[in-house]
N, CA, C and O atoms as a CHARMM CRD file, in Angstrom:
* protein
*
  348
    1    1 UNK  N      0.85000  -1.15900   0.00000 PROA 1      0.00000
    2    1 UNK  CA     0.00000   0.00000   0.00000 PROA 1      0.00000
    3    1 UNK  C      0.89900   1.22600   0.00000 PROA 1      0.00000
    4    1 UNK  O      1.95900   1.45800   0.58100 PROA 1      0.00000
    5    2 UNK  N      0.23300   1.85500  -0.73600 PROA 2      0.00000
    6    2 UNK  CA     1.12000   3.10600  -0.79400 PROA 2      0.00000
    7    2 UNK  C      0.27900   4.59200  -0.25400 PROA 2      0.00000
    8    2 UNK  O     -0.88000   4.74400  -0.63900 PROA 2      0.00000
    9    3 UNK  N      0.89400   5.61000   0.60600 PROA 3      0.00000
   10    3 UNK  CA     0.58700   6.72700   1.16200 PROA 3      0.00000
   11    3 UNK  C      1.86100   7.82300   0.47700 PROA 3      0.00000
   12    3 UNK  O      3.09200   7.84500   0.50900 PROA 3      0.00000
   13    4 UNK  N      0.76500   8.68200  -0.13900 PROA 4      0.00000
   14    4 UNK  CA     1.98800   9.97500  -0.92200 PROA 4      0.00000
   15    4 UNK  C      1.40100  11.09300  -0.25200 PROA 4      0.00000
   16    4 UNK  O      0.23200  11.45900  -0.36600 PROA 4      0.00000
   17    5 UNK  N      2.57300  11.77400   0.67800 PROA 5      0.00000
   18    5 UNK  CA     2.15100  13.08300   1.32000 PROA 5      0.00000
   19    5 UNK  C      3.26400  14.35100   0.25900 PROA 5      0.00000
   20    5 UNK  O      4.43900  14.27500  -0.10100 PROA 5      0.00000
   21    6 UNK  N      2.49500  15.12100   0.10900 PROA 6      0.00000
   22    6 UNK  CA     3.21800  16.28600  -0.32400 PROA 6      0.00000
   23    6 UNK  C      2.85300  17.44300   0.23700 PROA 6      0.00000
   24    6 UNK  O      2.81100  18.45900  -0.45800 PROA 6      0.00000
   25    7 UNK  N      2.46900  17.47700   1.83400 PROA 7      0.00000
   26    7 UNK  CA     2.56300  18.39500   2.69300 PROA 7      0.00000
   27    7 UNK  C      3.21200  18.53000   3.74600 PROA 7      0.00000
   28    7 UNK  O      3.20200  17.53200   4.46700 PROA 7      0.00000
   29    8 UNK  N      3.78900  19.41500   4.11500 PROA 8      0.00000
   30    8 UNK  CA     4.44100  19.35200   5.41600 PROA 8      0.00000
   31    8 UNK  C      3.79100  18.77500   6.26700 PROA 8      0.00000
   32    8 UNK  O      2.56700  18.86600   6.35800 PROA 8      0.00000
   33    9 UNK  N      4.76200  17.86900   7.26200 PROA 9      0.00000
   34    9 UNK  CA     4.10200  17.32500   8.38300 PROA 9      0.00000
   35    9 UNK  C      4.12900  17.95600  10.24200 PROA 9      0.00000
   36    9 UNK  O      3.90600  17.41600  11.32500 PROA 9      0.00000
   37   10 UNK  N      4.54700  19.41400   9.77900 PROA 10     0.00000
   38   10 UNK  CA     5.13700  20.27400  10.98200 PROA 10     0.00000
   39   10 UNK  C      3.54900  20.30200  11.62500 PROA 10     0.00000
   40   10 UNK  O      3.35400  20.56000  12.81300 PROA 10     0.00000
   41   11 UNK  N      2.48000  20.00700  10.69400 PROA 11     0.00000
   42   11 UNK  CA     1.08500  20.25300  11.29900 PROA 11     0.00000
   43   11 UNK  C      0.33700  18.61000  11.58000 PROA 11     0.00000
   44   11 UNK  O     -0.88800  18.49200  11.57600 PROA 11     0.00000
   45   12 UNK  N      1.05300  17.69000  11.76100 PROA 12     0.00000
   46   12 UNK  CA     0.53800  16.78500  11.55300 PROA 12     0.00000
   47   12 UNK  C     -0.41100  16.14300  12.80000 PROA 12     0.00000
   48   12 UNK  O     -0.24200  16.73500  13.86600 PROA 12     0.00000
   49   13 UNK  N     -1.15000  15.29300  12.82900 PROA 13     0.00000
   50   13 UNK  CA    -1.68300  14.79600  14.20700 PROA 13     0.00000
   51   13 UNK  C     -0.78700  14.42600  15.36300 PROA 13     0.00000
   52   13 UNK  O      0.36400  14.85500  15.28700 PROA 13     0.00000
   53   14 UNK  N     -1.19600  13.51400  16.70200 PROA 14     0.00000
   54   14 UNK  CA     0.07500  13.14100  17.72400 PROA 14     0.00000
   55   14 UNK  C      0.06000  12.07200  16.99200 PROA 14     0.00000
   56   14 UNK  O     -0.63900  11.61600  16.08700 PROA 14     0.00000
   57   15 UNK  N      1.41200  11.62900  17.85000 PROA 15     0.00000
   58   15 UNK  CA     1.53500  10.04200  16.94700 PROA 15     0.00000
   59   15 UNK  C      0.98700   9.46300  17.55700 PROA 15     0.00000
   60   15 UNK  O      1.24700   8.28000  17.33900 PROA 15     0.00000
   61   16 UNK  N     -0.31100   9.69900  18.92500 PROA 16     0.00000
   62   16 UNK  CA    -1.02400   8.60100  18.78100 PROA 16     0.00000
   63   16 UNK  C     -1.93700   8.36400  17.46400 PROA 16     0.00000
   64   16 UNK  O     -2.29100   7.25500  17.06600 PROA 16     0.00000
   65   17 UNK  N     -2.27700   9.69200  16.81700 PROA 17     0.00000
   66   17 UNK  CA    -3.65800   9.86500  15.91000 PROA 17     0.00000
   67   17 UNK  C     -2.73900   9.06500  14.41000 PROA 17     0.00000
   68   17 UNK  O     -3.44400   8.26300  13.79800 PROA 17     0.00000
   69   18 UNK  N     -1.78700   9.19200  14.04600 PROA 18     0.00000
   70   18 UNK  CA    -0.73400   8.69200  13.32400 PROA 18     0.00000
   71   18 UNK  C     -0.56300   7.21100  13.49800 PROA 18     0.00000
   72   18 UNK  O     -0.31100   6.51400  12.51500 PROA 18     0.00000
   73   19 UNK  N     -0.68500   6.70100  14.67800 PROA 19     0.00000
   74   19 UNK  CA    -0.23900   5.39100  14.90100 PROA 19     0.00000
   75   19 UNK  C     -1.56900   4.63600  14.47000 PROA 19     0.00000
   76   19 UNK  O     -1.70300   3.57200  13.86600 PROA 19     0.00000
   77   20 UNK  N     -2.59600   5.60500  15.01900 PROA 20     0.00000
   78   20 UNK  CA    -3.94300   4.80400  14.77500 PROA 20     0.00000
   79   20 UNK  C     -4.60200   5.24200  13.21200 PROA 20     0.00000
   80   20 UNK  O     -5.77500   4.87500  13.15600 PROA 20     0.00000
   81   21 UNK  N     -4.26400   5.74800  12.27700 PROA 21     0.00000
   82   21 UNK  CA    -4.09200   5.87500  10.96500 PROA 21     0.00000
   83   21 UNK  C     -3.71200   4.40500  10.40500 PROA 21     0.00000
   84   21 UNK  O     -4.27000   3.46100   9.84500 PROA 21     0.00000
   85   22 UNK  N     -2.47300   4.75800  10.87200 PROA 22     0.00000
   86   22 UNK  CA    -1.38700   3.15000   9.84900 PROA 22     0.00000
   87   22 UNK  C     -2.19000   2.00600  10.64300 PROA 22     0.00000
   88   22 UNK  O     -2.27100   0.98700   9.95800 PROA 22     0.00000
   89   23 UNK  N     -2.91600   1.87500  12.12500 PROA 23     0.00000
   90   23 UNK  CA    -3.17400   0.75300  12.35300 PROA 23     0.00000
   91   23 UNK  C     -4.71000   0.29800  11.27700 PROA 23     0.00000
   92   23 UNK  O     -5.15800  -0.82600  11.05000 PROA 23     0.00000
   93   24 UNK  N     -5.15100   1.48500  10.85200 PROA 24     0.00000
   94   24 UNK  CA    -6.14900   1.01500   9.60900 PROA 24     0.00000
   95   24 UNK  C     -5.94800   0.83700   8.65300 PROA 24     0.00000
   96   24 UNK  O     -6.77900   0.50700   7.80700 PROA 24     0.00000
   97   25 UNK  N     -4.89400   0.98400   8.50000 PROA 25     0.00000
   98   25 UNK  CA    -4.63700   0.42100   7.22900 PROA 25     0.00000
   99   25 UNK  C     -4.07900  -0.59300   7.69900 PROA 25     0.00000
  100   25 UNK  O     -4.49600  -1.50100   6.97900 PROA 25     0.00000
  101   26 UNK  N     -3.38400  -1.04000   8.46600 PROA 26     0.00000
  102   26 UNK  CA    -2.77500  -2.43700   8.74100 PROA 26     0.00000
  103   26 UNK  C     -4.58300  -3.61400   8.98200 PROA 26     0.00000
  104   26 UNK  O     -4.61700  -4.84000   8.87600 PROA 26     0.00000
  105   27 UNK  N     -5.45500  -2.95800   9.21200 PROA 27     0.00000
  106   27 UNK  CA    -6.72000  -3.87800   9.33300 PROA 27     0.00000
  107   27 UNK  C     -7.50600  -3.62400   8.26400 PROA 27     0.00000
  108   27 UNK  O     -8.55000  -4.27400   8.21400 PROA 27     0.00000
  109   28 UNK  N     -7.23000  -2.65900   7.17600 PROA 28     0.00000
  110   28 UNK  CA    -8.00200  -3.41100   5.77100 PROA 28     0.00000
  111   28 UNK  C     -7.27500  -4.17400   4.91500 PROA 28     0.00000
  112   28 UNK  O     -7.68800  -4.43800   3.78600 PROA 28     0.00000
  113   29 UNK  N     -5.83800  -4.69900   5.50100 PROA 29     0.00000
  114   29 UNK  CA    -5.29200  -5.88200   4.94200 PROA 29     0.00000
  115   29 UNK  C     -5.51600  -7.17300   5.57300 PROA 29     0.00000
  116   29 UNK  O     -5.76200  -8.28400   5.10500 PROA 29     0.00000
  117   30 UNK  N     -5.38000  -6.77700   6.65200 PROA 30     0.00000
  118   30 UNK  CA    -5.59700  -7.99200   8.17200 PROA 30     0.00000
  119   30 UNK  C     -7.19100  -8.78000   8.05000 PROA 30     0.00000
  120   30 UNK  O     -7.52700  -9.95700   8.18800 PROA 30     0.00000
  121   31 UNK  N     -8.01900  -7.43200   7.70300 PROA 31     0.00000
  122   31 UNK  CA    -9.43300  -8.03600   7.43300 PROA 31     0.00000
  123   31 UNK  C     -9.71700  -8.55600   6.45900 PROA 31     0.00000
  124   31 UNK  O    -10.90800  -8.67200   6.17000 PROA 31     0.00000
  125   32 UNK  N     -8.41500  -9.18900   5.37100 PROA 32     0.00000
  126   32 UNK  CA    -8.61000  -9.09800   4.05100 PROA 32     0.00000
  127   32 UNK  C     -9.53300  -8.44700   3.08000 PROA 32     0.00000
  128   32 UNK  O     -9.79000  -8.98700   2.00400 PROA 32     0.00000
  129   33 UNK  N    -10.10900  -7.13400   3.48500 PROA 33     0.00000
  130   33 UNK  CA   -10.23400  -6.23800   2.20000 PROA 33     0.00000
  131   33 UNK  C     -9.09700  -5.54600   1.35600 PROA 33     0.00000
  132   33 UNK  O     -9.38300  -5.03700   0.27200 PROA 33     0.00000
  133   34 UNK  N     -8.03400  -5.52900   1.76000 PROA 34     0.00000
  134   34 UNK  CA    -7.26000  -5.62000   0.70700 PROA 34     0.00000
  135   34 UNK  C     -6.84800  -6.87600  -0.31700 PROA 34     0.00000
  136   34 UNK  O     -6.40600  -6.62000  -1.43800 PROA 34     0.00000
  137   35 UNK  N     -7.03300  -8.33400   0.17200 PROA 35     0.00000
  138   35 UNK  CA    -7.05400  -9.04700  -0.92800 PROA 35     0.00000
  139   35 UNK  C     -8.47900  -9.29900  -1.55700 PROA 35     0.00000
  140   35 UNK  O     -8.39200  -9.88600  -2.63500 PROA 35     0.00000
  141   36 UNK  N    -10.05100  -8.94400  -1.07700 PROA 36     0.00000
  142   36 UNK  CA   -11.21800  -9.00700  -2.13100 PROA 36     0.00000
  143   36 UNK  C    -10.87900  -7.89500  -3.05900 PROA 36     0.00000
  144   36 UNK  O    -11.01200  -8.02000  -4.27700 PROA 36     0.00000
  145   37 UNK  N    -10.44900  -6.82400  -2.50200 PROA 37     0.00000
  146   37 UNK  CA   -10.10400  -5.63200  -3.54600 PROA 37     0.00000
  147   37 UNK  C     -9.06300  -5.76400  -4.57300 PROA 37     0.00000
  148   37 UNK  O     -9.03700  -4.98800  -5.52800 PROA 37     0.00000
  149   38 UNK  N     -8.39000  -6.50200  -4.45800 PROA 38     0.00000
  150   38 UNK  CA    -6.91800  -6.42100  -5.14700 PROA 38     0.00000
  151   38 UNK  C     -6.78500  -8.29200  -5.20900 PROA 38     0.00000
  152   38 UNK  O     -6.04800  -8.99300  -4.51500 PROA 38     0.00000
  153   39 UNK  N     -7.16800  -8.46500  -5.62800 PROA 39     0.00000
  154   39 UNK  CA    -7.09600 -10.62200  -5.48800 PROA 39     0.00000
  155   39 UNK  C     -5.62600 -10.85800  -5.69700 PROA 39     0.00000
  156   39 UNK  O     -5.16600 -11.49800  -4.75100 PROA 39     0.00000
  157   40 UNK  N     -4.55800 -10.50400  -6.79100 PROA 40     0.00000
  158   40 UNK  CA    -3.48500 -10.63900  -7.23800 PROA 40     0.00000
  159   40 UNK  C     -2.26200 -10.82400  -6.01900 PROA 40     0.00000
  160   40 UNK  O     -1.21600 -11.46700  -5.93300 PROA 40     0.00000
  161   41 UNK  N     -3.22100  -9.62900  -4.91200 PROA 41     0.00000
  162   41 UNK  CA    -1.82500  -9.20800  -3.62700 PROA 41     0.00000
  163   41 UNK  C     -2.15000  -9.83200  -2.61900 PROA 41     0.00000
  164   41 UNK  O     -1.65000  -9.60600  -1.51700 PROA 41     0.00000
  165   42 UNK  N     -3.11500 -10.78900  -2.85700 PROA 42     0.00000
  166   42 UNK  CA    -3.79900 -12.27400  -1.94000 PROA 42     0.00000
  167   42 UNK  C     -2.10000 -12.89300  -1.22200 PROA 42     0.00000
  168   42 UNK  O     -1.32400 -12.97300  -2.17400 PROA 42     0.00000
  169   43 UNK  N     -1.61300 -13.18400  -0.30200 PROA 43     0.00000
  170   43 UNK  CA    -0.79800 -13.91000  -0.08800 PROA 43     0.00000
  171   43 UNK  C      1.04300 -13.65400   0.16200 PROA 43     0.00000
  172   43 UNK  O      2.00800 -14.28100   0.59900 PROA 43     0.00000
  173   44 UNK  N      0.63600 -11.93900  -0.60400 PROA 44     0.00000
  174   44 UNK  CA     1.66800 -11.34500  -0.75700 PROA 44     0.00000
  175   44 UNK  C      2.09800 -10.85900   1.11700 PROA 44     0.00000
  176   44 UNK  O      1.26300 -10.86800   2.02100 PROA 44     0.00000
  177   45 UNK  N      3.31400 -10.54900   1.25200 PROA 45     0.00000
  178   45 UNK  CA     3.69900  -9.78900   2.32900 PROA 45     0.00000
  179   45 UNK  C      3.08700  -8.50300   2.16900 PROA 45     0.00000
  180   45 UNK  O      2.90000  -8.02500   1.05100 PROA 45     0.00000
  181   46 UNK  N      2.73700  -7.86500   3.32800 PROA 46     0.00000
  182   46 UNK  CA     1.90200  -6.63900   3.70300 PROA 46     0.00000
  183   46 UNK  C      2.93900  -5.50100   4.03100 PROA 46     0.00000
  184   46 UNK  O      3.52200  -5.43600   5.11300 PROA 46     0.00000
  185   47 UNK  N      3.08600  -4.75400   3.16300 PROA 47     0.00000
  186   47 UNK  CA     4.20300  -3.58700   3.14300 PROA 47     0.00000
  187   47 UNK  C      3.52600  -2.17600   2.96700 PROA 47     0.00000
  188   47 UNK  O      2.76000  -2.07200   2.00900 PROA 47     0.00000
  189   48 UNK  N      3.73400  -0.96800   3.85500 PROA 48     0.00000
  190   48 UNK  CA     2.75200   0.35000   3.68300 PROA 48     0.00000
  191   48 UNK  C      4.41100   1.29800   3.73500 PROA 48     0.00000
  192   48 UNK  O      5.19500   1.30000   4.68500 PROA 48     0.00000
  193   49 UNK  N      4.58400   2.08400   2.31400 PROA 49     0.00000
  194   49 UNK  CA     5.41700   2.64000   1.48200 PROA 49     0.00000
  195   49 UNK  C      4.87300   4.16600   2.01200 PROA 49     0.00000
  196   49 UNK  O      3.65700   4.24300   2.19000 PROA 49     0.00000
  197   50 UNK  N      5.49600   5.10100   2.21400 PROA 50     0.00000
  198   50 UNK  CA     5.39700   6.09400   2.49300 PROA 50     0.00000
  199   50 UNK  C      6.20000   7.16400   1.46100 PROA 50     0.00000
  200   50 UNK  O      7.41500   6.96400   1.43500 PROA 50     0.00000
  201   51 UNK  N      5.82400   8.02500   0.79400 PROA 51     0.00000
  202   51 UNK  CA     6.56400   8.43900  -0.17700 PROA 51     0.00000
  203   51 UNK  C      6.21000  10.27000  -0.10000 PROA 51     0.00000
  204   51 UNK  O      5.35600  10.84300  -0.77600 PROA 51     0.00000
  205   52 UNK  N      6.89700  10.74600   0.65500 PROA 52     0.00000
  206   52 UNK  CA     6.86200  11.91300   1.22700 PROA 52     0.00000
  207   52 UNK  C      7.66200  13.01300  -0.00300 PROA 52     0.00000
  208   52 UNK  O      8.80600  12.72700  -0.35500 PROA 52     0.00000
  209   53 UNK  N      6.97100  14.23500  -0.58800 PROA 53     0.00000
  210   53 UNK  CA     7.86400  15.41800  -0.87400 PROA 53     0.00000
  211   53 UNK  C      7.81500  16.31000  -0.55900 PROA 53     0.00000
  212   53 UNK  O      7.31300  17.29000  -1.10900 PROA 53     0.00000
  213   54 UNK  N      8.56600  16.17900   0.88500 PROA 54     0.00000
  214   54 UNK  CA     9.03500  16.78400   2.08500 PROA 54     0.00000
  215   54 UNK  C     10.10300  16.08200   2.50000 PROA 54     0.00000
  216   54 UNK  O     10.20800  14.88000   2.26000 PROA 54     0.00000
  217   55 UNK  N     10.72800  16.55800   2.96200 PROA 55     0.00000
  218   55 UNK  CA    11.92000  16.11600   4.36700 PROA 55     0.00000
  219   55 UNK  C     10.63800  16.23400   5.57100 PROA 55     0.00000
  220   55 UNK  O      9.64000  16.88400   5.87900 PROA 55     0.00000
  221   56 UNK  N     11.47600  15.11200   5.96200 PROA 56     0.00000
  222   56 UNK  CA    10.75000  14.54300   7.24000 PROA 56     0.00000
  223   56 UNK  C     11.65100  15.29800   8.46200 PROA 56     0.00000
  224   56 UNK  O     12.85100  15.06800   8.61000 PROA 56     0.00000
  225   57 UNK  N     11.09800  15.97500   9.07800 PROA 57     0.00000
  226   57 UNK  CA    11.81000  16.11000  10.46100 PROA 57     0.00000
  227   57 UNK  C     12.05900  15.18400  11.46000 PROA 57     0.00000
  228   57 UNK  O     11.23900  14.34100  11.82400 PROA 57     0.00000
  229   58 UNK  N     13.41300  15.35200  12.00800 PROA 58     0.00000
  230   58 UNK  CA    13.44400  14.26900  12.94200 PROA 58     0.00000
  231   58 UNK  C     12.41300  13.87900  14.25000 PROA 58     0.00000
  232   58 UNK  O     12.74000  12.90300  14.92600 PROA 58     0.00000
  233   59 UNK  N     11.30500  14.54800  14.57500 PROA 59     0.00000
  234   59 UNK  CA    10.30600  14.29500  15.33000 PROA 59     0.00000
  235   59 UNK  C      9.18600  13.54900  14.33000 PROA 59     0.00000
  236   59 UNK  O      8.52300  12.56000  14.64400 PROA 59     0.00000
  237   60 UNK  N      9.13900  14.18800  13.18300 PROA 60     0.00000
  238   60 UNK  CA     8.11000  13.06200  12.19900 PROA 60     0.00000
  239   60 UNK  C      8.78200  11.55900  12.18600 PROA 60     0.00000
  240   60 UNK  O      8.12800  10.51700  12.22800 PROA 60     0.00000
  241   61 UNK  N     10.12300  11.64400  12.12600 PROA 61     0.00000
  242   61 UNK  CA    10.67000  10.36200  11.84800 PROA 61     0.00000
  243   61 UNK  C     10.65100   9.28800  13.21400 PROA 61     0.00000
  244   61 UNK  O     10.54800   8.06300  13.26500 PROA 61     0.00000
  245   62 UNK  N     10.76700  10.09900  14.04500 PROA 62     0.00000
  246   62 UNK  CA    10.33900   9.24700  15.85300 PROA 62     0.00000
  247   62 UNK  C      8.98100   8.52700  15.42800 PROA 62     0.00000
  248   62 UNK  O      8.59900   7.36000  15.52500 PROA 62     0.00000
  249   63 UNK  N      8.50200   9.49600  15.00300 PROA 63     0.00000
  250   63 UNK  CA     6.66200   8.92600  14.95700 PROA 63     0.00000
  251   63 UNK  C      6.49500   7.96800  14.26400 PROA 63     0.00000
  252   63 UNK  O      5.90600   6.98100  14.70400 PROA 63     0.00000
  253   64 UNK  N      6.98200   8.02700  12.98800 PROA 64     0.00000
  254   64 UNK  CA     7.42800   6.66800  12.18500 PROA 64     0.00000
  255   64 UNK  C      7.97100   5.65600  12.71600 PROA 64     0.00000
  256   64 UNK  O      7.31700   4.63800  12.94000 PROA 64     0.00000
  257   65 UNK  N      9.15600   5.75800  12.98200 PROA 65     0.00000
  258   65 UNK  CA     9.66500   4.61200  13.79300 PROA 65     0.00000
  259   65 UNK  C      9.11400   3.83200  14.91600 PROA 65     0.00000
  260   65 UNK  O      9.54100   2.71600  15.21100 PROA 65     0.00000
  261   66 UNK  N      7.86100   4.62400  15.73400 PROA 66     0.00000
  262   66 UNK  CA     7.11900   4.65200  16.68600 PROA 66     0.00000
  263   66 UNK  C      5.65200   3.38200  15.98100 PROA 66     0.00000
  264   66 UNK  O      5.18900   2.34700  16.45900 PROA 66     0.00000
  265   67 UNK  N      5.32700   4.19100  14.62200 PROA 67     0.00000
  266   67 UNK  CA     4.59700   3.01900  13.74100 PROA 67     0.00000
  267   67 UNK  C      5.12900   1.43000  13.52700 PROA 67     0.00000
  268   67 UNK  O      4.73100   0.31000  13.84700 PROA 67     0.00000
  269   68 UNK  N      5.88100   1.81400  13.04200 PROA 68     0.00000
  270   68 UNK  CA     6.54600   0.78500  12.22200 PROA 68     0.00000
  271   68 UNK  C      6.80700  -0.69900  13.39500 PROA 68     0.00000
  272   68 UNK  O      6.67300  -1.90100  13.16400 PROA 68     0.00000
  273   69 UNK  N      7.17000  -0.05900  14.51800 PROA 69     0.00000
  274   69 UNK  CA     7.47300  -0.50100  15.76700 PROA 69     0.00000
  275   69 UNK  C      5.91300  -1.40800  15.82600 PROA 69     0.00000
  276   69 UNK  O      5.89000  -2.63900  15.82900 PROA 69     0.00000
  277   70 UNK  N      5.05400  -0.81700  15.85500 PROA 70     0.00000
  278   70 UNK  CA     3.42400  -0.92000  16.09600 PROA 70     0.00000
  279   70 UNK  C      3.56100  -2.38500  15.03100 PROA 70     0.00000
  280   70 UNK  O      4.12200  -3.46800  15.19900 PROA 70     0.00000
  281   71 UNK  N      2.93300  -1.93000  14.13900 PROA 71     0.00000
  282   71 UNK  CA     2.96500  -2.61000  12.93100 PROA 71     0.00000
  283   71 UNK  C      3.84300  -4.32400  12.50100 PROA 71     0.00000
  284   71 UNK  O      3.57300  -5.38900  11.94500 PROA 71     0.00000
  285   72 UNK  N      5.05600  -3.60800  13.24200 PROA 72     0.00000
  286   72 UNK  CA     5.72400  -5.22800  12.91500 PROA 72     0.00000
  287   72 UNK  C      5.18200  -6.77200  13.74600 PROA 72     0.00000
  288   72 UNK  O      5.28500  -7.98900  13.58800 PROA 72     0.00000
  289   73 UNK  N      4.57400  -5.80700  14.67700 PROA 73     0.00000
  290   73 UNK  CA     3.66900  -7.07500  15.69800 PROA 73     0.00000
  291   73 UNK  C      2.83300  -8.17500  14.72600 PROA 73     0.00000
  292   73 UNK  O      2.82300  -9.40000  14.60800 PROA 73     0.00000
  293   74 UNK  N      2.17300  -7.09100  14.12900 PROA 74     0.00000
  294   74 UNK  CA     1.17800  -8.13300  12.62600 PROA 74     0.00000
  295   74 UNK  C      2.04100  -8.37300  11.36600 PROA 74     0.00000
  296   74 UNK  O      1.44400  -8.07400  10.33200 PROA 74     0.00000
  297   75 UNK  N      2.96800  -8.71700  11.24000 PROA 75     0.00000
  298   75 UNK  CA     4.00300  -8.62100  10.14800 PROA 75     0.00000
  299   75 UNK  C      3.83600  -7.16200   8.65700 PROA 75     0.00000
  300   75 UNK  O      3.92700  -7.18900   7.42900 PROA 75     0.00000
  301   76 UNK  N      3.64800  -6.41800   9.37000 PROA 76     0.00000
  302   76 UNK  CA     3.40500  -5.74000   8.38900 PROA 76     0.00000
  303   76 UNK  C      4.44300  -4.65200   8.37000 PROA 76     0.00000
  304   76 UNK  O      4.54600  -3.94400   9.37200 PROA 76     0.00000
  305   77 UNK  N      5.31500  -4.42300   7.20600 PROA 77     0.00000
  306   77 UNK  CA     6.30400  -3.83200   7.31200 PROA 77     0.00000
  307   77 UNK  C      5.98400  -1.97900   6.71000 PROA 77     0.00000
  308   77 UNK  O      5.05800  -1.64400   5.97100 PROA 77     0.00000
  309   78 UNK  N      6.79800  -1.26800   7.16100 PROA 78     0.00000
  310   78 UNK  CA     6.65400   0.20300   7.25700 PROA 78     0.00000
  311   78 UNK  C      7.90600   0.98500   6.40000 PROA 78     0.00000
  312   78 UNK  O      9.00800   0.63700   6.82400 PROA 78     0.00000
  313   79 UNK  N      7.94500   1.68000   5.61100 PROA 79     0.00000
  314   79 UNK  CA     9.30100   2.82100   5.32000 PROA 79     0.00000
  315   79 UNK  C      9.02200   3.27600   4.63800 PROA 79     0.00000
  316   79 UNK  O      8.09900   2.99800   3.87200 PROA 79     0.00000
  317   80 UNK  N     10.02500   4.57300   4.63900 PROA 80     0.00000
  318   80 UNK  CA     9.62200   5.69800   3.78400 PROA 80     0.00000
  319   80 UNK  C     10.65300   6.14500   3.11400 PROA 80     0.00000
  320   80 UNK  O     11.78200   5.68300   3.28200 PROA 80     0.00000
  321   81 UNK  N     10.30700   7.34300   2.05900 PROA 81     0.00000
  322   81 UNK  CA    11.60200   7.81300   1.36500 PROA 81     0.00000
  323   81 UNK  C     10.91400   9.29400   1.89600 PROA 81     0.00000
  324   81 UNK  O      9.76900   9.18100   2.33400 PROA 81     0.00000
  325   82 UNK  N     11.32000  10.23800   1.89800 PROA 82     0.00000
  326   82 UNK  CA    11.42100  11.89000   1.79200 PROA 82     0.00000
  327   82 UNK  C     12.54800  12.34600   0.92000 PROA 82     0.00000
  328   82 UNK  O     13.62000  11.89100   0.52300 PROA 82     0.00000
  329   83 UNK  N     11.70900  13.65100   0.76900 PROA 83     0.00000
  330   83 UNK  CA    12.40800  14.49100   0.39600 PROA 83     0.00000
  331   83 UNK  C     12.79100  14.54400  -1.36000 PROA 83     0.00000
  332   83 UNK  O     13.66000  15.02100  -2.08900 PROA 83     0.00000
  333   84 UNK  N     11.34000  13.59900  -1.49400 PROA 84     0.00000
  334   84 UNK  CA    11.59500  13.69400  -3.25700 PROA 84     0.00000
  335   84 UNK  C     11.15900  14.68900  -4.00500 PROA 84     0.00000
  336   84 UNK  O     10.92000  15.75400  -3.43600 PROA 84     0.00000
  337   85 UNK  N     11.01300  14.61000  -5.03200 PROA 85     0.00000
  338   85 UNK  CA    10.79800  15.65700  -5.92400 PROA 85     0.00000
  339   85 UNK  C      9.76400  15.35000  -6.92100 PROA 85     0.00000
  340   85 UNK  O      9.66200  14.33000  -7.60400 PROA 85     0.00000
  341   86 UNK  N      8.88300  16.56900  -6.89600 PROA 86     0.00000
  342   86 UNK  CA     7.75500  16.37300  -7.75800 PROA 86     0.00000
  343   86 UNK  C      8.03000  16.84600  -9.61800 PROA 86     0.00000
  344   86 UNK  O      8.19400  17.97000 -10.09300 PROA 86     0.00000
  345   87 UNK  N      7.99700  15.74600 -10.18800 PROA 87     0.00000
  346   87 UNK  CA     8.49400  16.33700 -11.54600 PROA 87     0.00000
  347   87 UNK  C      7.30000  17.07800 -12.15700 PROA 87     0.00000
  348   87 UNK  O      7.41600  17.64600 -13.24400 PROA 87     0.00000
């Protein structure tokens, strides 16, 4: 699954409201509506891609790491890139 932010995150929720974001998306895979929706990614490993154009501040990146932390409990893996560029 993929999440594309191209806003700063200096305004973003706490990372509890953040943690409980990614944990819904970690349960419309868990509930398998992501494989009735997508049949192909039936079976596949559960990976949520973060693709930021922004730099992440190092307090956004706690919060992340703070997810990801969350997340690996249900095997579901977390990372991001920042700081790309919008062509």
């Amino acid at each position: 699954m993929h999440v594309v932010e191209t806003e700063p995150w200096y305004d973003r929720p706490d990372p509890a409201q953040l943690n409980e974001k990614f944990l819904n998306y970690a349960g419309f895979a868990l509930d398998g509506q992501l494989a009735a929706t997508y049949p192909d990614a039936a079976g596949l490993p559960i990976q949520i891609v973060i693709d930021a154009y922004v730099d992440l501040a190092p307090a956004a990146v706690a919060d992340l790491e703070s997810v990801q932390r969350s997340l690996a409990q249900y095997d579901i893996g977390l990372r991001w890139n920042d700081g790309l560029v919008l062509d």
